[in-house]
C-alpha positions in Angstrom: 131.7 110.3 81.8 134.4 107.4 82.9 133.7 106.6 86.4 136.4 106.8 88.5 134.7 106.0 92.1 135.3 102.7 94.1 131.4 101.4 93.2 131.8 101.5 89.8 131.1 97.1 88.3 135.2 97.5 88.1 136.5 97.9 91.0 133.9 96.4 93.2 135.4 93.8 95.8 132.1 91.8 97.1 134.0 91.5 100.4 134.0 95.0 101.4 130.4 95.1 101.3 127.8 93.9 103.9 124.2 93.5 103.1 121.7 95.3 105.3 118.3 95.3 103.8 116.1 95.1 101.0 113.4 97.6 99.4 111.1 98.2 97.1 110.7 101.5 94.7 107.4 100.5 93.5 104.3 102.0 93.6 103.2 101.4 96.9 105.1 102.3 100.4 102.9 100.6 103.4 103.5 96.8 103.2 104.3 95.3 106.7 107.4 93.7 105.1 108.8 97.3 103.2 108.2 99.0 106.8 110.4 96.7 108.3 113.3 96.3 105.8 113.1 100.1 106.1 113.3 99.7 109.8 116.6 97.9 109.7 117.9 100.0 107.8 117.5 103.0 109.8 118.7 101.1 112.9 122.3 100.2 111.0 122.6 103.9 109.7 122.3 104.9 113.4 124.7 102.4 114.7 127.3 103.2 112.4 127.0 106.9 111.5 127.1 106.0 107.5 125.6 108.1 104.6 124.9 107.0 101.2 127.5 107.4 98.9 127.3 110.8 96.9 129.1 109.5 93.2 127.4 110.1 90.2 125.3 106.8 89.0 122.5 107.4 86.2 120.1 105.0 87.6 118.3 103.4 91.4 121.4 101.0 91.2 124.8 102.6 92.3 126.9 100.1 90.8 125.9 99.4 87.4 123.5 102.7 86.9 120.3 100.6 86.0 116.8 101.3 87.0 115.4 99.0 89.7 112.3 98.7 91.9 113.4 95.8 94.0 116.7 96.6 95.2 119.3 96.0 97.8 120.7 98.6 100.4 124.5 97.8 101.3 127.3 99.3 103.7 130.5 99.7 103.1 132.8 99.4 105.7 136.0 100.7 104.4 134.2 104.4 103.5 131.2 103.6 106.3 129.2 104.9 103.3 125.7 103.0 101.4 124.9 101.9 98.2 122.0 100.4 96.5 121.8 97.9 94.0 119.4 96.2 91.8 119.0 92.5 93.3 120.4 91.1 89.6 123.4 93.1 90.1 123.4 92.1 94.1 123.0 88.4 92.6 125.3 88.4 89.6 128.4 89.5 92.6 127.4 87.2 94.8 126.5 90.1 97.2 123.1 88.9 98.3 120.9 86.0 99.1 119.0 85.1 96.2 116.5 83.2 97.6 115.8 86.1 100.5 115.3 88.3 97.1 113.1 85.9 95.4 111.2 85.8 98.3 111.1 89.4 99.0 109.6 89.8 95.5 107.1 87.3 95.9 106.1 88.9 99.4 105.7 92.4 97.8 103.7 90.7 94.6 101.4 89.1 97.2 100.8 92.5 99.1 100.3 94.4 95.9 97.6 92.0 95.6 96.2 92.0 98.7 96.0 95.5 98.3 94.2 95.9 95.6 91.6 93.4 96.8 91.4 96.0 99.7 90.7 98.8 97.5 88.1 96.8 95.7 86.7 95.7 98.9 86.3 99.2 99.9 84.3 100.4 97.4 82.0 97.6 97.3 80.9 98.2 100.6 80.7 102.1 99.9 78.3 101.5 96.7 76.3 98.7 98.8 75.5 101.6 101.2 77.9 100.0 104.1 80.9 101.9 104.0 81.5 102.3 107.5 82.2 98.6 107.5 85.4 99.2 106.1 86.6 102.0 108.9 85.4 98.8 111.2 87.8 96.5 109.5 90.9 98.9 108.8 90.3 99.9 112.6 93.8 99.7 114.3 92.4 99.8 117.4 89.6 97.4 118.2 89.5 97.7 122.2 86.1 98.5 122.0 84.6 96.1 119.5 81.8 94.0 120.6 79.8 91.1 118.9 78.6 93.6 115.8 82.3 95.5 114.8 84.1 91.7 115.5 81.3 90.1 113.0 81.6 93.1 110.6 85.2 92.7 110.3 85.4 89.2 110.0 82.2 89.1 106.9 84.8 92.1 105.8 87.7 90.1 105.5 85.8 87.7 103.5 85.1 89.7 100.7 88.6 90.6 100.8 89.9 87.5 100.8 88.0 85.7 98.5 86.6 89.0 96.0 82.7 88.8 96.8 80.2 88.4 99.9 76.3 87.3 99.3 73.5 89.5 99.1 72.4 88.4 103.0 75.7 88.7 103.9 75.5 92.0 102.5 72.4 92.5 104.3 73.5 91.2 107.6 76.2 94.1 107.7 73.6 96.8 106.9 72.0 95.3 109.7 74.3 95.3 112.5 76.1 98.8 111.4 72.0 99.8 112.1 72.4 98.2 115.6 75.4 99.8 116.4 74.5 103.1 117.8 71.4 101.4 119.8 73.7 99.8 121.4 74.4 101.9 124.7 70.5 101.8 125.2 70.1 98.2 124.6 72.7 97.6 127.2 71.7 100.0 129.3 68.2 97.9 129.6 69.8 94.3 129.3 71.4 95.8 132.5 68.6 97.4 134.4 66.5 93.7 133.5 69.1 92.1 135.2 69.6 94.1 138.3 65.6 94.2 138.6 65.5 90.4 138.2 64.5 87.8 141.0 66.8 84.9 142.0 66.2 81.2 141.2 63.2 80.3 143.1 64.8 77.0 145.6 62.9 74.8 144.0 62.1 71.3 145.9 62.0 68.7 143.8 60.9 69.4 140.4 59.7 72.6 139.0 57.4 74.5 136.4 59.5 76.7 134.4 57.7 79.3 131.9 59.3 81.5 130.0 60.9 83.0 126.9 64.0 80.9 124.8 66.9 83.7 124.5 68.6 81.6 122.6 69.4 77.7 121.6 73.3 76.2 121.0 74.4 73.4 119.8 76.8 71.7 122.6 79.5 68.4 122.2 79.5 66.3 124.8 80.4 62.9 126.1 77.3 62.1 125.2 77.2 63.7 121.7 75.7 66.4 120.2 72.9 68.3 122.2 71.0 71.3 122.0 70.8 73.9 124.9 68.5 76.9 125.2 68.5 79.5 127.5 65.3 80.3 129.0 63.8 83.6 130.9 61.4 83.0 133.2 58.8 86.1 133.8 60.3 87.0 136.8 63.8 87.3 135.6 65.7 84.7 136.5 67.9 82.6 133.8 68.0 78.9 133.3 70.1 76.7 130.9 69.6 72.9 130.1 69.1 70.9 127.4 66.2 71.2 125.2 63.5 68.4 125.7 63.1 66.2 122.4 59.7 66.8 122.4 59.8 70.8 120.8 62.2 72.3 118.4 62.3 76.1 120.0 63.7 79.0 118.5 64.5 82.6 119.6 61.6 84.9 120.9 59.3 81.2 121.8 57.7 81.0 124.9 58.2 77.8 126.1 56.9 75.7 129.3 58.0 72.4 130.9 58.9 71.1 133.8 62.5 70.1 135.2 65.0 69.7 138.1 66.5 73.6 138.7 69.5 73.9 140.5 70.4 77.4 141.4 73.9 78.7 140.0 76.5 78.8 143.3 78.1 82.1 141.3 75.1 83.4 140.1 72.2 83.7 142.3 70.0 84.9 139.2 71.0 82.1 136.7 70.4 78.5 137.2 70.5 74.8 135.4 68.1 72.5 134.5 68.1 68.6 133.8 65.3 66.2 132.7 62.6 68.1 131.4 59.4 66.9 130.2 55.9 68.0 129.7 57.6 70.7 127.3 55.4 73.0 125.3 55.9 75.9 123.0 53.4 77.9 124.0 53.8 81.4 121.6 55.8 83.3 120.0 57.0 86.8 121.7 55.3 89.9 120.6 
């Protein structure tokens, strides 16, 4: 059938036409850049009232009748109607911006990729027994999350990013997706230690300080590189301070020395200490 409509190669006058948006008639429909090429193009329909043009074309192109999956969606403004085009055909009438197309393509490439790497992802962690670290990544809202979902996602995105995780880092998720519904309890007693916990004794002069290492850090300073550790004595109270150069502590150690302790002005529970010496490991927590 001869064409006879306005959009037909023919008649075209590149002029008349304004370019609105791109798109993509692919396989998949969720990238973040298709959702907002789609968006814009929604907003300019409702602005000025226009449909797509009705004439008969045989293919996703309106002008030349070709099949496309990255196309272009322009308006008219002499019949306020739409068309789309293939971005060759956009190109070839100097009715585009190539380089906005070539980058659109490389955009939708890269997010086909990405995706599959996320479907991949997925079912690694569901045969590897840890599938509810993916609901944990894909999580849109992550008010909630606390040190186990934030480290979950991020080991997650790992293994999306770069196709494979180790077998401890495979491990280490099983393990905090265990810790995850202890949680509430484990707070609940973190919290009732704390309120049941005596202030910093005020120390004069120097002190003896016995207790268990919650945990060691390395710090930068003006003075270089240290190594902190946070220390609860049996009655409570919390001290941090730099770890004497005579033991090498680790988590769970019960540790003695004594040390300047300064009580914390915000924290009448927590304190600092400086100088220590006479330092000790002493045993290992139970």
């Amino acid at each position: 059938m001869t064409r006879t409509d306005i959009h037909r190669p023919s008649a075209v006058i590149p002029a008349d036409y304004d370019f609105v948006a791109m798109d993509y008639y692919g396989p998949a429909d969720n990238f973040a850049d298709l959702s907002y090429e789609r968006e814009v193009f929604r907003a300019h329909m409702v602005r000025t009232g226009g449909k797509f043009s009705n004439h008969d074309h045989a293919g996703s192109c309106h002008i030349c009748g070709a099949a496309a999956m990255y196309v272009a969606k322009f308006h008219h403004r002499p019949t306020n109607t739409y068309i789309v085009t293939g971005t060759d055909c956009a190109d070839s009438m100097h009715m585009g911006n190539p380089e906005a197309f070539k980058r659109f393509r490389r955009s939708v490439l890269d997010q086909g990729k990405r995706a599959k790497a996320k479907a991949a992802a997925k079912l690694f962690l569901e045969q590897a027994n840890a599938g509810q670290a993916w609901e944990i990544y894909a999580a849109a809202d992550r008010a909630a999350f606390k040190y186990e979902e934030d480290t979950i996602s991020d080991v997650v995105g790992k293994l999306v990013q770069y196709g494979s995780i180790s077998e401890k880092q495979v491990a280490f998720v099983q393990k905090l997706l265990a810790q995850i519904p202890a949680r509430a309890e484990r707070e609940a007693k973190r919290a009732a230690e704390a309120e049941a916990a005596a202030p910093v004794p005020a120390f004069d002069g120097r002190a003896k300080v016995t207790g268990k290492v919650l945990t060691t850090k390395v710090v930068e300073g003006q003075f270089g590189s240290q190594i902190k550790m946070l220390v609860q004595a049996d009655a409570g109270w919390k001290v941090w301070g730099t770890v004497p150069s005579s033991i090498s502590p680790e988590k769970g150690d019960l540790v003695s020395f004594e040390a300047r302790v300064e009580r914390s002005t915000d924290d009448a529970k927590f304190g600092f200490f400086s100088r220590p010496t006479k330092a000790h490991i002493i045993g290992k927590e139970v």
